[in-house]
C-alpha positions in Angstrom: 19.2 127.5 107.7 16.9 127.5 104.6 16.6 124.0 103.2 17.6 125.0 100.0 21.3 126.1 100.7 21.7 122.6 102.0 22.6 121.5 98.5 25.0 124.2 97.9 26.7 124.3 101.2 27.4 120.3 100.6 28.3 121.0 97.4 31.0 123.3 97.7 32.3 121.2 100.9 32.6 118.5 98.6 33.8 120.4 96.0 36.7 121.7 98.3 37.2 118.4 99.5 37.5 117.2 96.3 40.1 120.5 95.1 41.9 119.5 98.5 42.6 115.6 98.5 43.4 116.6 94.1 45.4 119.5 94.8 46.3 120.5 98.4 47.3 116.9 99.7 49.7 115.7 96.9 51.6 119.2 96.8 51.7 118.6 100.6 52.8 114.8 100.4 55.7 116.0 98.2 56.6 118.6 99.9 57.3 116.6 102.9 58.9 113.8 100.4 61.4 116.7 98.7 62.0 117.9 102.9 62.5 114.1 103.8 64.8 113.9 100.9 66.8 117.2 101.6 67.2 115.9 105.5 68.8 112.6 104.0 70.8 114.2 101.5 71.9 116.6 104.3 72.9 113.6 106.6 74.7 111.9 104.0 76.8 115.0 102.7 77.4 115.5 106.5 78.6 111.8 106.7 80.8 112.3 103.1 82.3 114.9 105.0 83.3 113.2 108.3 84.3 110.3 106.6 86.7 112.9 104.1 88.0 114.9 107.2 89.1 111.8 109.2 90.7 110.5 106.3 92.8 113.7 105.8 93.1 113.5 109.6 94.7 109.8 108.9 96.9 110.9 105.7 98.3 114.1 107.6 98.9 111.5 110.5 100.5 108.9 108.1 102.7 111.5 106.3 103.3 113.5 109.7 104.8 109.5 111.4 106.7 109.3 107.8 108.1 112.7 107.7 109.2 112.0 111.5 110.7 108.3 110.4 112.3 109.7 107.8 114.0 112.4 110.1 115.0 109.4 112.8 116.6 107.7 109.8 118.3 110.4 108.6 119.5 111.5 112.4 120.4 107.7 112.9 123.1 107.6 109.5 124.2 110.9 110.8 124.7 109.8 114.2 126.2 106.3 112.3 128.5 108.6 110.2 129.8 110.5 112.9 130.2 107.7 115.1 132.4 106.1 112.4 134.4 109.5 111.9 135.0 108.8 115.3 136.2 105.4 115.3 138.6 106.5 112.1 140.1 109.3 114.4 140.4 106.7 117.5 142.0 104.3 115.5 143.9 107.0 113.3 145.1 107.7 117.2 146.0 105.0 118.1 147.9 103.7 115.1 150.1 107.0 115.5 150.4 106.3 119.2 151.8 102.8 118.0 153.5 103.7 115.3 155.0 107.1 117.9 155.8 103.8 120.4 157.4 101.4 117.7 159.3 104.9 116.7 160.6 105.3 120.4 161.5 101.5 120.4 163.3 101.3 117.2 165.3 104.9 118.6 166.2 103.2 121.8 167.3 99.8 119.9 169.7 101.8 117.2 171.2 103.8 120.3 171.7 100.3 121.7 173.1 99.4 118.5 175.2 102.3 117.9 176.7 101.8 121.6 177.5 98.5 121.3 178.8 99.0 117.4 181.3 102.1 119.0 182.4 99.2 122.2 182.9 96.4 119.1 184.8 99.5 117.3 187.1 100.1 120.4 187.7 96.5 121.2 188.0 95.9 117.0 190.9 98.8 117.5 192.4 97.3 120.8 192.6 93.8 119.0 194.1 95.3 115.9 196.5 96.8 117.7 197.6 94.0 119.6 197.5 92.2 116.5 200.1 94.2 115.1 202.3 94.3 118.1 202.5 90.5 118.0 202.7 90.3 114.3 205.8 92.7 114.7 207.2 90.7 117.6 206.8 87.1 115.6 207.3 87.9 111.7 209.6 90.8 112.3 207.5 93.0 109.9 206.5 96.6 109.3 203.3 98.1 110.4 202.4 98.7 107.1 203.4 95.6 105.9 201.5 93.5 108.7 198.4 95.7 107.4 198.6 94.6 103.9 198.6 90.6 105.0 195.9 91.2 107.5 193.3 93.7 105.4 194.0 90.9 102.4 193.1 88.3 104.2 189.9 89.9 105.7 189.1 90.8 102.0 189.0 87.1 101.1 186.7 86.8 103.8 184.4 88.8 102.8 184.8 88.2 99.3 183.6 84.3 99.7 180.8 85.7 101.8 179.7 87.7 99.7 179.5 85.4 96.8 177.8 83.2 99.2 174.9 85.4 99.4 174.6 87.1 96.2 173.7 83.2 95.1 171.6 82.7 97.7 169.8 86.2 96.3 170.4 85.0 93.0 168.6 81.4 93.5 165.7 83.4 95.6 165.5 86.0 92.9 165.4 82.8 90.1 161.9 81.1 92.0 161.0 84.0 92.1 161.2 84.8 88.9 159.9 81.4 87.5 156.8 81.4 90.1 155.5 85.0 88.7 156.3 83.2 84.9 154.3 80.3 85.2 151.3 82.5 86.6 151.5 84.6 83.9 151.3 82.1 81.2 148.6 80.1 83.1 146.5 83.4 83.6 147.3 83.6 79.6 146.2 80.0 79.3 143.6 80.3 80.9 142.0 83.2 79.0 143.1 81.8 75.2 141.3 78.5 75.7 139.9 77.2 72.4 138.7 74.4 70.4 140.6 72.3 68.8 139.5 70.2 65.1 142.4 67.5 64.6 142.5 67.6 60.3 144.5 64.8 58.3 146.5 65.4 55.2 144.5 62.8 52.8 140.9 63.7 51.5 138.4 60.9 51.3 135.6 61.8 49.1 132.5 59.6 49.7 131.0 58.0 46.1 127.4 57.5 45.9 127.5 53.9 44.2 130.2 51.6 43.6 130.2 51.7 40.1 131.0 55.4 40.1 134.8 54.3 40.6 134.7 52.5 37.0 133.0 55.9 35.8 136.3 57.4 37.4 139.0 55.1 36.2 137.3 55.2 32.6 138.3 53.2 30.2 141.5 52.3 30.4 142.1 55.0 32.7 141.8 57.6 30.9 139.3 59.8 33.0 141.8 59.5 36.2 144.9 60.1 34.4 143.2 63.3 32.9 142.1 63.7 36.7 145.6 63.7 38.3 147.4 64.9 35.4 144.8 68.5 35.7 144.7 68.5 39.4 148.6 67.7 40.6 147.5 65.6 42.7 147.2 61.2 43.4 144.0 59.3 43.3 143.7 56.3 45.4 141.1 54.1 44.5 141.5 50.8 46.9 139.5 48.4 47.9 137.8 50.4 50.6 133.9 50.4 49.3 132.2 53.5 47.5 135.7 56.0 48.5 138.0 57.5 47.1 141.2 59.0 48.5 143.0 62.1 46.9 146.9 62.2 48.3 149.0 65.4 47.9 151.1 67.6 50.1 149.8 70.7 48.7 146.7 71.4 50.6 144.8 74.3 48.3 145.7 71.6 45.3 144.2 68.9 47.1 141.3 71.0 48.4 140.6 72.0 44.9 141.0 68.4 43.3 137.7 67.3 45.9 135.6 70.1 45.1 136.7 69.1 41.2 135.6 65.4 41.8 132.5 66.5 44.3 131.5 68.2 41.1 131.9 65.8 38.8 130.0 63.4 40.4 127.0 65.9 40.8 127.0 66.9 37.3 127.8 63.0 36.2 129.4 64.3 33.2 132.5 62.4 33.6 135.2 62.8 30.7 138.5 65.1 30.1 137.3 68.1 28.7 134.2 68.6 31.6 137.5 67.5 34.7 139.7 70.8 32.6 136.4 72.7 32.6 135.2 72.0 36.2 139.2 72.3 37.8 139.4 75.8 36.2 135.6 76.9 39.0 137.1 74.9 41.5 140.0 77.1 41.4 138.1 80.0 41.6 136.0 78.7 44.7 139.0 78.2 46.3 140.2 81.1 45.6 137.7 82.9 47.1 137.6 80.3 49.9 141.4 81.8 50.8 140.6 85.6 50.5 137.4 84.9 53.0 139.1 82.4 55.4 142.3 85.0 55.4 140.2 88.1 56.2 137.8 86.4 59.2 141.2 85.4 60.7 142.4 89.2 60.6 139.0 89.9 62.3 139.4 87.3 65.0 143.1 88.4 65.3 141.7 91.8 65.4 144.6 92.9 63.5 143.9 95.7 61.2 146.0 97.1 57.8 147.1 94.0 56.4 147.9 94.6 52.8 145.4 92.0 50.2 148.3 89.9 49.3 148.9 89.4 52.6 145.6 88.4 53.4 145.4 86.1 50.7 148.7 84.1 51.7 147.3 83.8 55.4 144.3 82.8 54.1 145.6 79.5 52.3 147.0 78.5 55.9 143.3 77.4 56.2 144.2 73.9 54.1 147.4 73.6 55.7 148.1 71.8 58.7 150.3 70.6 60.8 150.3 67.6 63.1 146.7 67.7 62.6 146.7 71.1 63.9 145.0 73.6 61.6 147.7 76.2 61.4 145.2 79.7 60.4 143.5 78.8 63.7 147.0 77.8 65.4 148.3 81.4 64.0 145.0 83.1 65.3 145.3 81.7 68.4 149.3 82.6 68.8 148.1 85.9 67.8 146.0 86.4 71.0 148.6 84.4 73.6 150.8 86.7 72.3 149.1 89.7 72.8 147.8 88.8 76.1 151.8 88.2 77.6 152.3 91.4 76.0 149.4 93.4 77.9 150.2 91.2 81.3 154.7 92.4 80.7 154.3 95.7 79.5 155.4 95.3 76.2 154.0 96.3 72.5 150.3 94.8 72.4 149.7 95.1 68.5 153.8 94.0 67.6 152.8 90.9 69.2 149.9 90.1 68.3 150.5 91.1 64.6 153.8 88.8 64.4 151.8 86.1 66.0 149.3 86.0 63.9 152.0 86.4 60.7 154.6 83.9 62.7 153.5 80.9 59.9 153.0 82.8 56.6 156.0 80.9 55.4 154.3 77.6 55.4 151.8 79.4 52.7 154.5 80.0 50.4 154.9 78.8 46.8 158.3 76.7 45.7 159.5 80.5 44.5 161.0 81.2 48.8 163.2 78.4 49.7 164.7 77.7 53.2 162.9 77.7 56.3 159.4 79.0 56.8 160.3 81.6 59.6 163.0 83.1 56.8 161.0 82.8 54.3 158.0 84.5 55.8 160.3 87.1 56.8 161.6 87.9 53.6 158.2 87.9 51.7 156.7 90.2 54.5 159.7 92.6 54.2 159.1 92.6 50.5 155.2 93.7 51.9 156.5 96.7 53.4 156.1 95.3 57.1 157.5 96.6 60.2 161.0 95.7 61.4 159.9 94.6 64.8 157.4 92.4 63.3 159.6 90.9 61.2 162.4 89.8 63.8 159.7 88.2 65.7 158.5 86.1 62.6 162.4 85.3 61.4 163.1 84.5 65.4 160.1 81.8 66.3 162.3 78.8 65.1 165.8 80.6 66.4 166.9 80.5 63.0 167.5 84.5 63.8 168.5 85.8 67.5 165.3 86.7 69.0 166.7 90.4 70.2 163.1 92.3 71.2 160.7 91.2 74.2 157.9 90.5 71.6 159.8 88.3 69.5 160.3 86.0 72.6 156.6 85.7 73.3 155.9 84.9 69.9 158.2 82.2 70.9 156.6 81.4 73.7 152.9 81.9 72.6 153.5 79.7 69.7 155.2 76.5 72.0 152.1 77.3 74.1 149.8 76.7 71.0 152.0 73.9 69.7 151.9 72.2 73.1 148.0 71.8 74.3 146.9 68.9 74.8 145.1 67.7 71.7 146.2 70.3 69.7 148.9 68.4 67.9 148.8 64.8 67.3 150.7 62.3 64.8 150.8 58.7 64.0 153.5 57.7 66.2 154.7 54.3 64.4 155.1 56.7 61.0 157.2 59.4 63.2 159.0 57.2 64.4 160.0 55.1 61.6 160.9 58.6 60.1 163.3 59.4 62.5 164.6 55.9 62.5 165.2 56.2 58.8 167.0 59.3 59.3 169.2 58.4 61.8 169.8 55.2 60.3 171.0 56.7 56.6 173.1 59.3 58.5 174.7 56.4 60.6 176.0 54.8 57.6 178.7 57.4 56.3 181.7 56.4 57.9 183.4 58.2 59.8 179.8 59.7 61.7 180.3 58.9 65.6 176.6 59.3 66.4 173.6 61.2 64.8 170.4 63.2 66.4 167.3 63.9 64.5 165.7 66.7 66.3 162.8 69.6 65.6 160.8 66.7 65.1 162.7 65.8 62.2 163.3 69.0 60.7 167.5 68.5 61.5 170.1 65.9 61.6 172.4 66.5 63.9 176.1 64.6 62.6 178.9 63.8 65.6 181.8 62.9 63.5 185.5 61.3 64.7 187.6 64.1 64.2 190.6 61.6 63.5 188.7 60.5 60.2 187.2 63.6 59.0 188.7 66.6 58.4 187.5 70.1 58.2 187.2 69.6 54.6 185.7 66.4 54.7 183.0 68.0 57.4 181.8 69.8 54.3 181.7 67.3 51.9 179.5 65.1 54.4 176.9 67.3 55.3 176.4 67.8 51.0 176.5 63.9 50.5 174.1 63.7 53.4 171.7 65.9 52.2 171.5 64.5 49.0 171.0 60.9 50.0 168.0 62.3 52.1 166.6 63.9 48.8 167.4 61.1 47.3 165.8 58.0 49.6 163.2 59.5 51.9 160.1 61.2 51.5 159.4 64.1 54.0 157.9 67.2 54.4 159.3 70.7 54.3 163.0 70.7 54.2 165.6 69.0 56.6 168.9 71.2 58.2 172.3 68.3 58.1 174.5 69.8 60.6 178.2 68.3 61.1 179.5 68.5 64.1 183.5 68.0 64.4 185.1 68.4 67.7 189.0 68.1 68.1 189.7 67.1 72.1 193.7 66.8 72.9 194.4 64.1 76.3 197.2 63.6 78.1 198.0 61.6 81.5 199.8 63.1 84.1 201.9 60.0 85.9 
C-alpha cells in the first residue's frame, strides 16, 4: 500500500469511529434502554393483570360463598317455618284430640247424670206416692189437698234458698263491683297527677322602706282611707316591719288593690287623685289577666266553643280559692278526671269534661245569682245557651239537684277526687274549728233544738228539734230566726243552708 493513502485510510477509520461512538452507539444504547423498558413494562402489565384476575377470582368466590349463605339461610327459615307449621298442626291435633276426649268424657258424665237424675225421678215419684198414701191414712185428706200442703211447703224451701244465694251473688257481684271501681279511679289518679300551689286569702305586699307606711297612712289618714274607700277592700298596716296586708273576700278586688298599691309605690306619687287614677289601669290589667287566665284553662281543658263571657267568668276563678286550693286549676284538673272516667266507662268524653271544667263557675259570680254556686252556675250557663246534659252535671256536683246522667256522677266523683289529694286542700284547723264550734254553739241556744250538726264543712246546719216543744209551725219560724242570727253574729264565707229537722216518734209498752 502506497504510503500516502495511509493518512486517508486512518482518517476515515477515525472518522467512522468517530460517526460510530456519536451516532451508531447512543441510538443503539437506547434502543436497548426503550427494549429493557418495554420488557418491564410488559412484566408489570402482566403482573397488574394476575394480580386483577385473582382478585376477580376472590370476589366471584366471595359473592359465590355469599350467594350460597344466603340460600342456606333462606332454606333454614323455610325449613324453620315449616317446622313450626308443623308444630301448630301437631298441637292443633292434639288439642282437638283433647278437647274430642274431654267431649267423650263430659258425654259419658251427663249420661251418668241423666241416669241417675231419671233413678232420683223414679224414687222422687215412689216417695211422693207413699207420701200421699200416708198423708191420706193420717190427716184424712184429699189427694189434691195433700199436694197443696206438700208443693207449699217445698216452695218455701226453695224460696229461702234461693234468697240465700241470690245474696251470696249479690255480695260477690258488690266486691266485685267495688274492686273494678277503685282500679278505675286509681288508673285515673294515676294519669291526672298534678302540682299543687297552696294560695292564702290575704295579700302581703312587701314595702321597700319603713317609712313608706307613713307615705300610706298620709296625714291623718287620708291616703288609706282614699285607698280602701277606691279599692273595696281593708288595709292592714301592723306592726309586722316594711308589710302591708290587704284583707278582702273578693279575690279580683283584692288582686287589683295590690297591683294599685305595687304601683303606687313605683311611681311614689302617693295622694287621692293618682290611687283613683292608678285603680282605674289596675282594673284593666286585671281584666285582661281574667280573659288570658280563662282562655289557657280552656286550652289545657282542651274544651273548645266556649262563648267570651263564659271565658271571662272562668277566668276570674284564677283569684279565687278555696282551702288554699286554686279552684281554675282545681276546675282544670276535674275537667280531665272527668273525662278520663268517662273514656275508661263508656260514657260521653266531651259532656264530662266540659261540666268539669264548668262545675265551679258559680263561685265566679257577682252578688246579682244568689243561692248555692252549683245553682247558680247552672242558671247563668243556661242563660249562655249551654247544653242540658252539661248543665245537670254542674247543678248535681253538690246534690243540690238529683244527679240523673252517668256524667253528672263523675263530675261528682272527679271533683271529691280533686278536693281530696293530699295537699291539695288545706285550712287552719284552730279557725275551722272554732267556726264550726260557733255554729253549733248559736244553734244550740234556741230552745227547743235537741242537737245540731254543722256539716259540708260548714256550709249547713243541721237542727234536731223535740217535737213536743216545736211544732210544724214553729219548725219554720226557727230555721228563719236561725238564719238571721248567723247573718247577724258570725262572719263566713259563701252562704250557710239551716235545716230543721222535726221528727214525731209514738211509744208504747206492751206488759
Amino acid at each position: 500500500m502506497p504510503m500516502n493513502l495511509l493518512p486517508a485510510l486512518l482518517v476515515s477509520v477515525l472518522t467512522m469511529l468517530a460517526l460510530y461512538l456519536a451516532f451508531v452507539r447512543p441510538e443503539t444504547l437506547r434502543a436497548k434502554k426503550l427494549r429493557d423498558q418495554a420488557t418491564g413494562l410488559e412484566d408489570h402489565l402482566r403482573r397488574e393483570a394476575e394480580l386483577k384476575a385473582e382478585s376477580l377470582i376472590l370476589e366471584a368466590k366471595r359473592e359465590a360463598l355469599n350467594i350460597r349463605e344466603r340460600a342456606e339461610a333462606e332454606a333454614k327459615e323455610k325449613l324453620a317455618a315449616v317446622a313450626r307449621s308443623e308444630d301448630r298442626v301437631c298441637a292443633r291435633d292434639e288439642a282437638l284430640d283433647q278437647r274430642r276426649s274431654h267431649l267423650d268424657e263430659r258425654e259419658e258424665s251427663l249420661l251418668r247424670s241423666q241416669r241417675s237424675l231419671v233413678e232420683k225421678e223414679a224414687a222422687i215419684e215412689k216417695r211422693l206416692k207413699e207420701a200421699d198414701a200416708e198423708l191420706q191414712r193420717v190427716a184424712a185428706l184429699s189427694k189434691e189437698e195433700a199436694r197443696e200442703i206438700y208443693l207449699a211447703r217445698i216452695e218455701e224451701e226453695f224460696r229461702e234458698i234461693g234468697l240465700r244465694r241470690s245474696k251470696e251473688i249479690e255480695s260477690i257481684s258488690t266486691a266485685d263491683a267495688e274492686r273494678k271501681a277503685k282500679k278505675v279511679l286509681l288508673d285515673v289518679m294515676q294519669r291526672s297527677v298534678v302540682e299543687y300551689v297552696t294560695e292564702a286569702t290575704l295579700a302581703v305586699v312587701e314595702l321597700p322602706s319603713e317609712d313608706m307606711k307613713g307615705r300610706i297612712i298620709g296625714r291623718e289618714g287620708r291616703n288609706i282611707r282614699a285607698f280602701e274607700q277606691v279599692t273595696g277592700v281593708d288595709l292592714i298596716i301592723d306592726e309586722t316591719p316594711e308589710a302591708v296586708v290587704i284583707s278582702c273576700f273578693d279575690p279580683v278586688r283584692r288582686e287589683t288593690a295590690r297591683l294599685t298599691l305595687m304601683n303606687l309605690m313605683v311611681d311614689g306619687r302617693i295622694h287621692p287623685g293618682r290611687i283613683e287614677e292608678l285603680h282605674e289601669k289596675a282594673q284593666a290589667e286585671v281584666s285582661r289577666m281574667i280573659l288570658d287566665a280563662g282562655e289557657k284553662a280552656a286550652e289545657r281543658a282542651n274544651v273548645q266553643g266556649l262563648p267570651p263571657k263564659v271565658i271571662e267568668v272562668m277566668g276570674r276563678l284564677r283569684f279565687r280559692t278555696s282551702y288554699a286550693q286554686n279552684v281554675l286549676d282545681h276546675s282544670v284538673e276535674v275537667a280531665h278526671l272527668a273525662e278520663n272516667l268517662a273514656a275508661e266507662l263508656g260514657l260521653n268524653t266531651e259532656i264530662a269534661k266540659r261540666a268539669g271544667l264548668l262545675h265551679d263557675i258559680g263561685k265566679a259570680l257577682g252578688p246579682e245569682y244568689e243561692g248555692p254556686h252549683a245553682l247558680t252556675g247552672m242558671e247563668f250557663l243556661k242563660s249562655m245557651g249551654e247544653k242540658e246534659q252539661v248543665l245537670l252535671a254542674v247543678g248535681a256536683h253538690h246534690h243540690e239537684i238529683e244527679p240523673t246522667s252517668g256524667e253528672s256522677i263523675l263530675v261528682i266523683l272527679a271533683d271529691t277526687i280533686s278536693a281530696a289529694r293530699p295537699g291539695a286542700r288545706r285550712e287552719n284547723l284552730e279557725n275551722y274549728l272554732k267556726r264550726l264550734t260557733a255554729l253549733e254553739a248559736l244553734a244550740n241556744s234556741f230552745p227547743g233544738v235537741e242537737r245540731s250538726f254543722a256539716v259540708q264543712a260548714g256550709r249547713e246546719i243541721r237542727l234536731i228539734v223535740k217535737p213536743s216543744e216545736v211544732s210544724d209551725i214553729a219548725a219554720t219560724k226557727l230555721a228563719h230566726d236561725v238564719a238571721k242570727r248567723i247573718e247577724k253574729e258570725l262572719e263566713y264565707p259563701g252562704q250557710i243552708k239551716v235545716t230543721v229537722i222535726r221528727e214525731m216518734r209514738v211509744q208504747e209498752v206492751a206488759k
